[in-house]
N, C-alpha and C positions, 0 to 999 in steps of 0.2 A: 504494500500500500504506500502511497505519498500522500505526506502532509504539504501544505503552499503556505509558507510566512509571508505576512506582509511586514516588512518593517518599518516603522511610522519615528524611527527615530535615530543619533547616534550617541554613541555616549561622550561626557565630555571628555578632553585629550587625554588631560592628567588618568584616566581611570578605563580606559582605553585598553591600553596594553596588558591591563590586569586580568579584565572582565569582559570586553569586547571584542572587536568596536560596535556592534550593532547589538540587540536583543533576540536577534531568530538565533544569535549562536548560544546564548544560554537558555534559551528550550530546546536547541540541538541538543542542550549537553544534559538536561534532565532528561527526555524522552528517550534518548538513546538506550538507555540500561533499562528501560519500562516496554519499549521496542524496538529491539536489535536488528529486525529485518525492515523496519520502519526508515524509507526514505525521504529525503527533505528538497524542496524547491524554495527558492527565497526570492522575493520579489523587492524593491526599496519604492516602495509607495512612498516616502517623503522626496522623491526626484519624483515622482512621478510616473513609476513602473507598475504597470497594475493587468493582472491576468487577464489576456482575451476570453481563452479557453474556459470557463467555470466547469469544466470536467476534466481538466488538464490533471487537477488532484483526488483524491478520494473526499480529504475535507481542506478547510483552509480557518486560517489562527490571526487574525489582526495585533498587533504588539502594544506597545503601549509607548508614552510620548509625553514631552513636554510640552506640547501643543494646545488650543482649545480646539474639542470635538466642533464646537459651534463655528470656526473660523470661514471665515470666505476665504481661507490662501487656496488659490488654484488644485494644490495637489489634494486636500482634504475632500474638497467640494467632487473630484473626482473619485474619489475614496467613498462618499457616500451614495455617488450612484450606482460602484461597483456592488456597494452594500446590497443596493435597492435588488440590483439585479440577482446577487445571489441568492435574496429572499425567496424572490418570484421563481428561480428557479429549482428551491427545494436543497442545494446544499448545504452540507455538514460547514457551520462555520462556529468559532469560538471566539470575543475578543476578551483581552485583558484591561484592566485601566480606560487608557485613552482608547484602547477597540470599544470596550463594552460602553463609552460614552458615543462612542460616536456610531457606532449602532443604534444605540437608543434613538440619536440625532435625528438620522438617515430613516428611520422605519416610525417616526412620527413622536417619540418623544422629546424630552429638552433637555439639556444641560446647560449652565450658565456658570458664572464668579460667584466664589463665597467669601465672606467676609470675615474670615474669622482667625486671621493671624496665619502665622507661620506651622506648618506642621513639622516634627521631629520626623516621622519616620519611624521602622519601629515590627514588632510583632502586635497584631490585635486580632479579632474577631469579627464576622459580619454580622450583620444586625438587621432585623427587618425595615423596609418602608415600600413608599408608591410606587410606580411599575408605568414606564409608558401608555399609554393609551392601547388597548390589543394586547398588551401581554399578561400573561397570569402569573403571582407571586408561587413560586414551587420548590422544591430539593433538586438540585441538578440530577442526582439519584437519589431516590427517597429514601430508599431503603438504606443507603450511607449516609444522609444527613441525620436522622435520627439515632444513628449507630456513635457516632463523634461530632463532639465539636471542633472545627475546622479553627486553626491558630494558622495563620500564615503573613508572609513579611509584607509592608506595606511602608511608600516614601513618597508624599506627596512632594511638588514642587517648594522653591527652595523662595517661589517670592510669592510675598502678601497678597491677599484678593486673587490669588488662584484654584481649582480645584483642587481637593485634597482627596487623599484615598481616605482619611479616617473620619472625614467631613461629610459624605456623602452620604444620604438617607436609603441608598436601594445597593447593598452589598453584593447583589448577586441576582440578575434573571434569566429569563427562557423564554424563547418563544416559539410554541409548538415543540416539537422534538427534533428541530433541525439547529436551532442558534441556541448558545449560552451565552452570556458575558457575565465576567466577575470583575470585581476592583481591585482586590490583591493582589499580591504578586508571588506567586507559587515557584517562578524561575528565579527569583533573586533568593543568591547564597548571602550566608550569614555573613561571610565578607563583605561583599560587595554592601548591603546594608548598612555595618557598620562603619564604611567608606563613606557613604553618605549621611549617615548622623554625624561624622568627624568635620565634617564640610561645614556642617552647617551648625557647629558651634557657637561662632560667632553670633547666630541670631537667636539661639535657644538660652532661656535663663537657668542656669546648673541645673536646676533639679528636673527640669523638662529633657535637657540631655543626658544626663543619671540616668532618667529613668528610662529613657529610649532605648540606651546602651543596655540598661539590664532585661529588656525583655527579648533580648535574642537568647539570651538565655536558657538553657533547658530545650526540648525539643518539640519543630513544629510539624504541619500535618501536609507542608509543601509537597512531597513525594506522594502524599495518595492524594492531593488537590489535581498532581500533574497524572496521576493516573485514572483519577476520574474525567479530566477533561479526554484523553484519550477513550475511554470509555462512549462518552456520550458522542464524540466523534465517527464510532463506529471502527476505531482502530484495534481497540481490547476489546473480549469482550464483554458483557457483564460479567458478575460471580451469579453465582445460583441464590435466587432468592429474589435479587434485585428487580423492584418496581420503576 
């Protein structure tokens, strides 16, 4: 089977060499050991590279970005009509963060600026709220939400009155059994995370970055987030039981 990344971002320089340069390569590098015969096509939707073929892959993964979903920049606007068309066409698609906003975007929901400070960054939880227009609040797998609560890493942007991952009222949705989007981030290692609490020191008051740094802490539930989305993609297949 092939997965199609889109990637909607790069990383900055300083942190590049570490962890990059793009983000299809660290879901490359989670997926890989979840499925070893699982091949990857990667697409750079932030140049404006975006799949004719919508069957070219089995399913396809939007990444996530510094960007706003809501932009008029040229390449987004083109992102969301590829959206549109994947819908109508029925494929497996997943996005993360800025996918799963600019999904909601593209297929009649909204996303906008919040005003609510700086975010560290960090491990949290998702949480329920509203759901775009047409879609219904669900378990990505029901039978796995109910089984665990899902911890995984999350780093909103680094400037004020921007979206945030831990800021956001709808952590996770579906629509119908083809699209998922989540707002966490399942691909980012506890390095890389705490690469970017270290960044953004300067604007966190100590005990906001204390405690950002302490909840990478102990262990999260990133590796079956990254195996459920393969799951619902049609790439694993369920376990017995699963609704």
């Amino acid at each position: 089977m092939r997965l199609g990344i889109l990637d909607c971002d790069r990383l900055d320089p300083d942190l590049a060499d570490r962890f990059g340069p793009v983000y299809s390569e660290m879901f490359i590098r989670g997926f890989q050991p979840l499925a070893p015969e699982l091949e990857f096509r990667v697409w750079s939707a932030i140049d404006g590279e975006l799949p004719e073929d919508l069957h070219e892959c089995d399913a396809w993964l939007i990444t996530g970005s510094r960007h706003d979903a809501y932009s008029d920049i040229p390449w987004i606007q083109a992102l969301r009509g590829w959206i549109r068309r994947a819908h109508d066409a029925d494929v497996k698609l997943a996005g993360i963060c800025f996918g799963h906003q600019v999904i909601a975007q593209a297929l009649g929901g909204r996303s906008g600026e919040i005003h609510q400070g700086v975010g560290a960054g960090g491990v949290g939880s998702p949480h329920a709220g509203r759901c775009p227009p047409g879609w219904r609040r669900r378990e990505i797998i029901s039978a796995f939400w109910r089984a665990i609560r899902i911890r995984w890493r999350c780093s909103p942007p680094e400037q004020p009155g921007w979206r945030a991952t831990i800021f956001v009222p709808t952590s996770c949705s579906c629509r119908g059994d083809n699209i998922v989007a989540i707002q966490g981030h399942p691909e980012f290692s506890v390095e890389y995370n705490r690469a970017l609490i270290e960044r953004r020191r300067g604007l966190l008051p100590d005990e906001r970055y204390q405690s950002s740094l302490s909840s990478l802490e102990g262990e999260v539930d990133s590796t079956t987030m990254m195996q459920w989305l393969l799951q619902f993609l049609g790439i694993l297949p369920l376990r017995a039981g699963a609704a």
